[in-house]
N, C-alpha and C positions, 0 to 999 in steps of 0.2 A: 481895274482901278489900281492906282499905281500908290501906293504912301511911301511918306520919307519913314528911314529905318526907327523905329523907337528907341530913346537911351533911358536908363534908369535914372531917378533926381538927382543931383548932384552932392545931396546930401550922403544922401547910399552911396555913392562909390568914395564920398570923402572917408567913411566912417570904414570901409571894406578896406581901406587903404592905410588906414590906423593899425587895425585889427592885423592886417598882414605882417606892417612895419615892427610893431611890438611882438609878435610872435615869434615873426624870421629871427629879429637879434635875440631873444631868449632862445631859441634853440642853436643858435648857431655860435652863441657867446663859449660856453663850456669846451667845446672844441674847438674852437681858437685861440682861447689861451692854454690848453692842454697842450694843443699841437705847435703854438709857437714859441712856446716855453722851448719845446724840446729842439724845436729846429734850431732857436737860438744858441741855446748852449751844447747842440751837440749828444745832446743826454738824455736817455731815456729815462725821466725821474717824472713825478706829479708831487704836487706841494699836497699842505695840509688840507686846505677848502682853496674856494675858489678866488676869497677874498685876497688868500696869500699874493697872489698874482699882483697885485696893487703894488708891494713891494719888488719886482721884477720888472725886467724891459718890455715884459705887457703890460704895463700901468695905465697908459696913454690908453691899448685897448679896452679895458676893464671898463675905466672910468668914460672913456666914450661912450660905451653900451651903455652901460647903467642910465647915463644921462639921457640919452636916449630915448631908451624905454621911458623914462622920466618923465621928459617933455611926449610922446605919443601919447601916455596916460592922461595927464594934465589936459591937453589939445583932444585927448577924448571926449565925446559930445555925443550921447546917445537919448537916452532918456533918465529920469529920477529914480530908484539912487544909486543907478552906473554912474551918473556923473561926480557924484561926488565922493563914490569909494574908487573913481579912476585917479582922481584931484589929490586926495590925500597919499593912493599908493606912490605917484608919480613923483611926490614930493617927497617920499618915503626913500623910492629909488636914488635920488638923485642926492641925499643922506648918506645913504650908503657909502657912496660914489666918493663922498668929499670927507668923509671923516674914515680912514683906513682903519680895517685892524690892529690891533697893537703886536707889534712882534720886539720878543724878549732880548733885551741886552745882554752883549757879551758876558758880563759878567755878573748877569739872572737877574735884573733889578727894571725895571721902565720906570720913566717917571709920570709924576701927578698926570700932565697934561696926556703922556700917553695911553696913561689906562684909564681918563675919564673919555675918552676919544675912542677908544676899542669898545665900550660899552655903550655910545651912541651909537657906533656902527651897527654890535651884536642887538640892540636895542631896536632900532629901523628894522633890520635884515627880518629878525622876528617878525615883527608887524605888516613887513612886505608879503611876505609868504601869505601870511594869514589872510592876507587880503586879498591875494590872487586865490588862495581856494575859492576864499568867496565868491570870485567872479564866476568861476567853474560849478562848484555847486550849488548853488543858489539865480543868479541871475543869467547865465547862458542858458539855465533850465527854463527861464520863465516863456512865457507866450511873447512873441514880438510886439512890437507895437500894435498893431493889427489884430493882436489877439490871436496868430496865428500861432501855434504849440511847437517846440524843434521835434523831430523824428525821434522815434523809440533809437535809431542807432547813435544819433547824434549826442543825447541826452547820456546814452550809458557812455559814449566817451568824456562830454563834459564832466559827469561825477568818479571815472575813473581818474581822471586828472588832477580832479581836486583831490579825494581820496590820496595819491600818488601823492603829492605835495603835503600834505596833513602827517599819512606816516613816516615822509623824509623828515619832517622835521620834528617829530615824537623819536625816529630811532635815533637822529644825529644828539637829542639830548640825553638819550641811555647811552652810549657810546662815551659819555664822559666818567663814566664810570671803566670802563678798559683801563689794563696797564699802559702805559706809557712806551712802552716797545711797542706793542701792538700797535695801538694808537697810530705812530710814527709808519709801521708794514704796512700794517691794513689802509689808511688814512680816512676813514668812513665817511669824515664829514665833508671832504670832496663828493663824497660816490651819493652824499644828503644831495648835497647841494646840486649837485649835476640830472638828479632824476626829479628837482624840483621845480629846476628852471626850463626843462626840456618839454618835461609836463607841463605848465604854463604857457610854453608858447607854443606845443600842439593845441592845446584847446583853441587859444588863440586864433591860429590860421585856422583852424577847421568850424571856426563860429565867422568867417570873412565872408563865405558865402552866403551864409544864411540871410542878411539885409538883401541883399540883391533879389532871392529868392519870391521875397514877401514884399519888396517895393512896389507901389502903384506906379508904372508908365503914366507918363503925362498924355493926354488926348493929343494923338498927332493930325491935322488935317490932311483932307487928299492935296497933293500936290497940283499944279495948274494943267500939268502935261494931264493928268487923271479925269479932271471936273471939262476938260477939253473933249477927254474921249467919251463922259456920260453924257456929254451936250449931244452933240453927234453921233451918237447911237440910236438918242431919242429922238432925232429929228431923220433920222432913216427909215 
């Protein structure tokens, strides 16, 4: 008996295809504006965070990704309340993205509009994190739709990531306390912010198979060429 090949609902690969999208550019964002900061100018330097890059000939980058992720989040569609803490992260994202950090004037001063616009951003970015732990420890833990549980291995990665996220952004707030040399050597809140976002979008890709896994196939019937050779068999 011959069947056509089975494919998974179209829903599941839509949703496996989100999960990917969002993950690849969070991990792959921080190294590309690391890396083409330097190529552009020649120099091996890193800025302060990663927001700095905004102001740089990665902006275009930056703010692409961000959006990005943005809209994947928002176009996220899973079940209740993935969908509505994807809705608000994405809207979070794309905040980020459009209201830049503030960086200080020549001669130490920004104005009104700059530094109520660097606390939207510092304000979002916050909120985003938090939100992405969430997805990590809390809801890629749950049982599928199906009821089906993720694996002992998968699980400890989901809450190692969320975890990872949580204290990048508990140390990048002690870190405000450092001298200001330091600060500037070390740059800590780059190295927050790069194990936060990296973390984020491992979980990510690594929760893309899991729909697939626990998808119901649709009943496929036998093909013609098939129900031809059980006619024929039985009448032999």
């Amino acid at each position: 008996m011959n069947f056509k090949p089975a494919k998974p609902p179209q829903d599941a690969v839509t949703v496996r295809h989100l999960r990917i999208g969002i993950g690849s550019v969070g991990i792959a964002l921080p190294i590309v504006l690391v890396v083409g900061h330097m190529v552009a100018t020649r120099r091996v330097v890193v800025l302060s965070s990663l927001s700095a890059y905004y102001h740089t000939e990665m902006r275009n980058v930056f703010v692409g990704a961000l959006c990005a992720i943005g809209v994947f989040l928002i176009a996220y569609r899973y079940r209740w309340p993935d969908n509505l803490v994807g809705t608000i992260a994405g809207a979070l994202a794309i905040i980020v993205a459009l209201f830049p950090i503030r960086v200080e004037a020549p001669t130490g001063g920004t104005s009104a509009v700059s530094r109520a616009t660097g606390l939207v951003h510092q304000g979002a970015a916050a909120a985003l994190f938090l939100l992405l732990a969430v997805f990590c420890l809390f809801l890629f833990t749950r049982p599928d739709r199906d009821g089906t549980p993720p694996g002992r291995v998968a699980n400890r990665l989901y809450r190692t990531c969320g975890l990872l996220i949580l204290a990048a952004i508990v140390v990048a707030l002690a870190t405000s306390a450092l001298a200001t040399d330091v600060h500037q050597t070390l740059q800590p809140m780059l190295w927050c912010e790069t194990v936060a976002v990296s973390a984020f979008g491992t979980a990510w890709v690594a929760k893309s198979d899991a729909i697939l896994r626990v998808a119901k196939l649709p009943d496929v019937p036998p093909s013609d060429e098939g129900v031809g050779q059980i006619v024929a068999t039985g009448s032999s």
